[in-house]
N, CA and C atoms as an extended XYZ file, in Angstrom:
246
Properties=species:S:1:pos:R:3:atomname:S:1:resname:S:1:resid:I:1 pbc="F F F"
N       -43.176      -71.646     -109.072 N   UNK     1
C       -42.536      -71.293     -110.315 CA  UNK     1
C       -42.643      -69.776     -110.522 C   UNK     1
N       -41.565      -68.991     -111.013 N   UNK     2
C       -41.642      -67.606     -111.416 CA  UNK     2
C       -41.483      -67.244     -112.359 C   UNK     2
N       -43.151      -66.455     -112.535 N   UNK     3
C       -43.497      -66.041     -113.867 CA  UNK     3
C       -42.026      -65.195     -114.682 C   UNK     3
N       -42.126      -65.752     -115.846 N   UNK     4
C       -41.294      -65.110     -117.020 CA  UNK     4
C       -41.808      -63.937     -117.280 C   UNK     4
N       -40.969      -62.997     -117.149 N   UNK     5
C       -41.630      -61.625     -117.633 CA  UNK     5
C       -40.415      -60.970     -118.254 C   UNK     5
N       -40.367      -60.020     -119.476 N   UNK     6
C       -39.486      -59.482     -120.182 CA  UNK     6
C       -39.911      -57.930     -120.719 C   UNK     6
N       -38.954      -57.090     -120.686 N   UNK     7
C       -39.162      -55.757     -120.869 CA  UNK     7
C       -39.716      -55.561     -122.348 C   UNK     7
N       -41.199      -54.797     -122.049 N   UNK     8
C       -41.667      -54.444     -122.989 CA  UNK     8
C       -43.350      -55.239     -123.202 C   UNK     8
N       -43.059      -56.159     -122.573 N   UNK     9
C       -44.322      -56.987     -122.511 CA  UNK     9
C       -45.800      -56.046     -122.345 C   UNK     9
N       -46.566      -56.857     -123.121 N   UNK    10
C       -48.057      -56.287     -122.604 CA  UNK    10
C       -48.556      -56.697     -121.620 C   UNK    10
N       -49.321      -57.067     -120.688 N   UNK    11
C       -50.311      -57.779     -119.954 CA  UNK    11
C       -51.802      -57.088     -119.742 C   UNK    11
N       -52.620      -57.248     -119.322 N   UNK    12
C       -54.132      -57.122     -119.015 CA  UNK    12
C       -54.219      -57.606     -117.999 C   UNK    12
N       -54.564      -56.863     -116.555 N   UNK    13
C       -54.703      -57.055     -115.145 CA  UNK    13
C       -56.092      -57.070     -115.128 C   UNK    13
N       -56.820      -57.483     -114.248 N   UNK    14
C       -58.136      -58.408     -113.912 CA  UNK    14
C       -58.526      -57.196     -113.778 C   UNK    14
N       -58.481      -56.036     -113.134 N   UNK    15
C       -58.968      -54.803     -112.922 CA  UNK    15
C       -58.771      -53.690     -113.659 C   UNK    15
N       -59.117      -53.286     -114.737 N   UNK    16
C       -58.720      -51.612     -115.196 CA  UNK    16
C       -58.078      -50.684     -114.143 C   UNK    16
N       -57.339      -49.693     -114.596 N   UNK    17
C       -57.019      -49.042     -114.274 CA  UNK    17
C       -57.858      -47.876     -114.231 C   UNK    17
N       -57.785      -46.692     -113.590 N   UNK    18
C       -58.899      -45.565     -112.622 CA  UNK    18
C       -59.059      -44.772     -114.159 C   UNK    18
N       -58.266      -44.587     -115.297 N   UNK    19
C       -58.281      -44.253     -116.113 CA  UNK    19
C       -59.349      -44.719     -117.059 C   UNK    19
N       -59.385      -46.174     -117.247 N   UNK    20
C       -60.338      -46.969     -117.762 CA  UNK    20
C       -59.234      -47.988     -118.609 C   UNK    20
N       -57.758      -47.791     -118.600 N   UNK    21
C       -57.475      -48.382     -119.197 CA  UNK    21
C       -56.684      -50.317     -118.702 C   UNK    21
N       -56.876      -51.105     -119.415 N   UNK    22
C       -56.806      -52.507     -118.743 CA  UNK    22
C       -55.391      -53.041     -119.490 C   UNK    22
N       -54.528      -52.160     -120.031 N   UNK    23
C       -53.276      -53.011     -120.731 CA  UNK    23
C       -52.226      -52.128     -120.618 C   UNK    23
N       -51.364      -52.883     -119.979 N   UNK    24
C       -49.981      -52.444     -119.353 CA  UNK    24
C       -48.530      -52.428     -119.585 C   UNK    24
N       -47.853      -51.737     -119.505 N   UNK    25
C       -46.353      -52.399     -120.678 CA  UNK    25
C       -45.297      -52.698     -119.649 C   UNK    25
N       -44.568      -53.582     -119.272 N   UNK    26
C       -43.979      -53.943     -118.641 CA  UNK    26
C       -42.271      -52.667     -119.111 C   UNK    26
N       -42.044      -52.026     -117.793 N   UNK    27
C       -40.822      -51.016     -117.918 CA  UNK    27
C       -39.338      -51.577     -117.418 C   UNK    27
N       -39.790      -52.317     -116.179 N   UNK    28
C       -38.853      -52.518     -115.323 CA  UNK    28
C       -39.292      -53.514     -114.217 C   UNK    28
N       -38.117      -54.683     -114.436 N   UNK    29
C       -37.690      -56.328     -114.119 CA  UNK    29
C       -37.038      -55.964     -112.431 C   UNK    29
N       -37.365      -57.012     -111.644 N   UNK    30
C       -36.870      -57.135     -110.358 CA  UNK    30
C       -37.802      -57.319     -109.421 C   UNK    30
N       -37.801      -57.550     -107.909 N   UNK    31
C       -38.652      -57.853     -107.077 CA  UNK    31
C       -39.974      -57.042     -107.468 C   UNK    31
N       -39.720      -56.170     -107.445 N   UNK    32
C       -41.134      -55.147     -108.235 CA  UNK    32
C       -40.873      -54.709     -109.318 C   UNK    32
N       -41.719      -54.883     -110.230 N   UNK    33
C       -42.098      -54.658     -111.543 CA  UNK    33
C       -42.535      -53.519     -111.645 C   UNK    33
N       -42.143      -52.854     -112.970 N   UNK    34
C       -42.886      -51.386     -113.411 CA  UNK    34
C       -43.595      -51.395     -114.523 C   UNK    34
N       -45.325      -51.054     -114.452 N   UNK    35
C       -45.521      -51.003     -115.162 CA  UNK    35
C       -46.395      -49.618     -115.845 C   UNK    35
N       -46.756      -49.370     -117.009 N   UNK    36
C       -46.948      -48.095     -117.830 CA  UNK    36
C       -48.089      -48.596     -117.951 C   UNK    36
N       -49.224      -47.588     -117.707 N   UNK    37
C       -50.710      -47.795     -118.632 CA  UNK    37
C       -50.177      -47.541     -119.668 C   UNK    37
N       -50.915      -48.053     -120.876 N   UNK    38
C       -50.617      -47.728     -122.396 CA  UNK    38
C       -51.926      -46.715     -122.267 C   UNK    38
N       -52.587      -46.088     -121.514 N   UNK    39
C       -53.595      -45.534     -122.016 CA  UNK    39
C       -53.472      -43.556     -121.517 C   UNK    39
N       -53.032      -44.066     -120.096 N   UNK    40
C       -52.985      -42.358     -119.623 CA  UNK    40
C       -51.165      -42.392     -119.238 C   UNK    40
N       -50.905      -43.572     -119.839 N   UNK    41
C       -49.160      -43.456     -119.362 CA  UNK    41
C       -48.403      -43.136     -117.883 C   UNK    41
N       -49.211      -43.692     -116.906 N   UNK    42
C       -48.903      -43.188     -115.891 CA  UNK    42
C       -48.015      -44.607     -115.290 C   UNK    42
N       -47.428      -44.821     -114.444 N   UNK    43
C       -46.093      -45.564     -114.107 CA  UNK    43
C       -46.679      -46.253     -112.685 C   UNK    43
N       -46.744      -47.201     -112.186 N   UNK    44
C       -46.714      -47.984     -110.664 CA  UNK    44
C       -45.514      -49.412     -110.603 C   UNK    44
N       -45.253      -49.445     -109.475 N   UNK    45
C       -44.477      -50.249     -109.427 CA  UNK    45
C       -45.294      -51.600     -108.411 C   UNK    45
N       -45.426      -52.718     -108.938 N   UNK    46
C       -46.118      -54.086     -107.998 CA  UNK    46
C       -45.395      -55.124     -107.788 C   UNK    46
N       -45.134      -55.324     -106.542 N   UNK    47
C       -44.446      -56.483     -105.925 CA  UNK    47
C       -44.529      -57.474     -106.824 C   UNK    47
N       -44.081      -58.514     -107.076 N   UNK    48
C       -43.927      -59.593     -108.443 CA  UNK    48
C       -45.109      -60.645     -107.986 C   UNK    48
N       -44.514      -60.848     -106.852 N   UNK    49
C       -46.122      -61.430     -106.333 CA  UNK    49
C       -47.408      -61.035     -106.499 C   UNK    49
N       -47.716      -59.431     -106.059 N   UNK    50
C       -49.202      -59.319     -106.551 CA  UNK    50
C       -49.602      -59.405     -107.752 C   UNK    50
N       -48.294      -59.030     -108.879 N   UNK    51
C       -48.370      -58.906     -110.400 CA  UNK    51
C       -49.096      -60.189     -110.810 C   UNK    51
N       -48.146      -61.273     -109.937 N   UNK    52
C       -48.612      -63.017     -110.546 CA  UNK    52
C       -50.098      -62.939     -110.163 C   UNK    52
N       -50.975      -62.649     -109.363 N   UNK    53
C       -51.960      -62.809     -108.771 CA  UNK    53
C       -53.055      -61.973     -109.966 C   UNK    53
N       -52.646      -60.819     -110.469 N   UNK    54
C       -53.757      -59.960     -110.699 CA  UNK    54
C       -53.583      -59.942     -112.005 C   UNK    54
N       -52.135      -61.051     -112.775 N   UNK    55
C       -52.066      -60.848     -114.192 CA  UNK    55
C       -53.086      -61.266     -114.981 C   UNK    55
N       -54.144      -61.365     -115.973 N   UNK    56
C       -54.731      -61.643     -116.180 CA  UNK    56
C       -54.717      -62.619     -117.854 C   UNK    56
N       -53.738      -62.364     -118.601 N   UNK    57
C       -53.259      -62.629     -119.886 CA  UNK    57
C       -52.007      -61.654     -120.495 C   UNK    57
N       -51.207      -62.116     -121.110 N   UNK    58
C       -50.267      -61.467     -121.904 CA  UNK    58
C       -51.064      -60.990     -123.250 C   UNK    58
N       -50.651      -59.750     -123.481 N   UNK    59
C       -51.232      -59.071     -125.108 CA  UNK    59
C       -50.374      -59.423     -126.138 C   UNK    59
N       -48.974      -59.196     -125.766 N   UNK    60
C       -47.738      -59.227     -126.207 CA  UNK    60
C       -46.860      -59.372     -125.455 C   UNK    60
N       -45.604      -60.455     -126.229 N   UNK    61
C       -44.620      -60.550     -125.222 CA  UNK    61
C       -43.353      -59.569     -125.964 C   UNK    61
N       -42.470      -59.507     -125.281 N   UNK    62
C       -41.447      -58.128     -125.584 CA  UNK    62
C       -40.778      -58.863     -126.164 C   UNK    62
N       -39.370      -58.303     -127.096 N   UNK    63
C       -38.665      -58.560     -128.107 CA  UNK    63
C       -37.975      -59.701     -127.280 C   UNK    63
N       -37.495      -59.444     -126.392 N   UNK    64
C       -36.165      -60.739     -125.827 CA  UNK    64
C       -37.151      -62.106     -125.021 C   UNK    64
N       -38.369      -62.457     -125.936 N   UNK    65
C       -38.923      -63.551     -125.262 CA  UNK    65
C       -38.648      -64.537     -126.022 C   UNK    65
N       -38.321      -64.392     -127.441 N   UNK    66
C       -37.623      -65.640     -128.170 CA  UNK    66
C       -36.128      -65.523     -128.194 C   UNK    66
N       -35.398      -64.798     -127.096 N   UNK    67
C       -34.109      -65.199     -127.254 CA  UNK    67
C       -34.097      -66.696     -126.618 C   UNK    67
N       -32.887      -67.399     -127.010 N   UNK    68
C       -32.680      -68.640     -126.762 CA  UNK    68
C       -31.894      -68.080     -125.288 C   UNK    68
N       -32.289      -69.062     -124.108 N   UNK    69
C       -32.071      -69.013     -122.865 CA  UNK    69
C       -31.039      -70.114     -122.352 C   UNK    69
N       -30.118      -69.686     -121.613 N   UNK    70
C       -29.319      -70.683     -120.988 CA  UNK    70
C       -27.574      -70.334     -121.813 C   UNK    70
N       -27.774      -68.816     -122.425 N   UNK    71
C       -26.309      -68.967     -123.340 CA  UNK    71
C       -25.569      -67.823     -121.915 C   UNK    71
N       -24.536      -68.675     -122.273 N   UNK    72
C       -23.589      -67.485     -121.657 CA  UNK    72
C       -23.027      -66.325     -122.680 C   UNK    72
N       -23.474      -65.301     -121.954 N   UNK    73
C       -23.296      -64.145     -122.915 CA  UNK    73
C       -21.990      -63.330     -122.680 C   UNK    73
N       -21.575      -63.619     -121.247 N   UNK    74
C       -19.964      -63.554     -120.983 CA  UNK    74
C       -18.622      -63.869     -122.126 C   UNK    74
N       -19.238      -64.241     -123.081 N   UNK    75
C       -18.138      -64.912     -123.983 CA  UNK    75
C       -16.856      -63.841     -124.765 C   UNK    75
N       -15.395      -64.656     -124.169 N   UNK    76
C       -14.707      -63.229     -124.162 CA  UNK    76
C       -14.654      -63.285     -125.916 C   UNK    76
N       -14.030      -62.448     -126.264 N   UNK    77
C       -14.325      -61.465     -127.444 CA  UNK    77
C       -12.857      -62.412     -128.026 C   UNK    77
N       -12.722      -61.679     -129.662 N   UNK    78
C       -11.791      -62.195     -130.291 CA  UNK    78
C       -10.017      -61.435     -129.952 C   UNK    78
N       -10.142      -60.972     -129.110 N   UNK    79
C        -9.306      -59.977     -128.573 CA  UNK    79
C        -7.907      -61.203     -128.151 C   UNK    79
N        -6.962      -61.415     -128.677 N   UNK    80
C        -5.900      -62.000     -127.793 CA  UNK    80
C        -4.974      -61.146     -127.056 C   UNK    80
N        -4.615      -61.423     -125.591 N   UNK    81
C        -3.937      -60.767     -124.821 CA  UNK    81
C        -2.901      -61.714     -124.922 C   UNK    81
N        -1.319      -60.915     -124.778 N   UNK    82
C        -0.235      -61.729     -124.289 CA  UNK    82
C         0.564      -61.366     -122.876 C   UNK    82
């Protein structure tokens, strides 16, 4: 199963970061993930796999985690063409 993850998210990785800081903001979605220390703001990118492995808890989940899932958002507009 693959973890749900959404821009903006917090998480807490099993290990601090060299900074000291342990909570991360999710930047950027795709095979590798980007994420931001919230503490010295510095940026890495982790394969989605190691992410699942070393995630440790969500702090916060990002704004689009209660969108309702499964809508098609393609929906053409009120526009009639002839």
């Amino acid at each position: 199963m693959v973890l749900e993850l959404f821009l903006d998210d917090v998480v807490r990785l099993r290990k601090p970061h060299a900074c000291g800081g342990s909570e991360w903001t999710v930047v950027r979605l795709g095979a590798d993930i980007g994420l931001r220390c919230q503490q010295c703001h510095h940026r890495v990118l982790l394969p989605r796999s190691v992410l699942e492995r070393r995630l440790q808890r969500f702090v916060s989940r990002g704004r689009l985690a209660d969108a309702p899932r499964g809508l098609d958002l393609d929906v053409p507009s009120n526009d009639v063409r002839t």
